[in-house]
Phi, psi and omega in degrees: 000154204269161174214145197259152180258110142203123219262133173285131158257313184266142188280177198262332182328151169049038182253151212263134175305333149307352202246337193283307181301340192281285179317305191300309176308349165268001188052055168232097199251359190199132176296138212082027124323130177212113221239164160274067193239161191298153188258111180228165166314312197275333181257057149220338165289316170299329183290318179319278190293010159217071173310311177289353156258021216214151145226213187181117180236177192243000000 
């Protein structure tokens, strides 16, 4: 299966708690973090909602 890069860039402070909660289940708690997760439907939906604090290379 294929696997995706994805780096917290921005910090999570004023960020709404579904969206905290999200970066965390991706295991990304502090900027520069950077996890390895499978490119499937469900991690491109959490990324999806919290793009603008994420990037994602492959």
């Amino acid at each position: 299966m294929e696997q995706i890069k994805v780096t917290l860039v921005k910090s999570l402070i004023g960020s709404k708690k579904d969206q905290i909660a999200t970066a965390h289940s991706l295991g990304l708690y502090k900027p520069g973090d950077s996890r390895m997760q499978p490119d499937n439907a469900q991690t491109q939906g959490k990324v999806k909602k919290i793009v603008h604090l994420v990037t994602v290379s492959k």
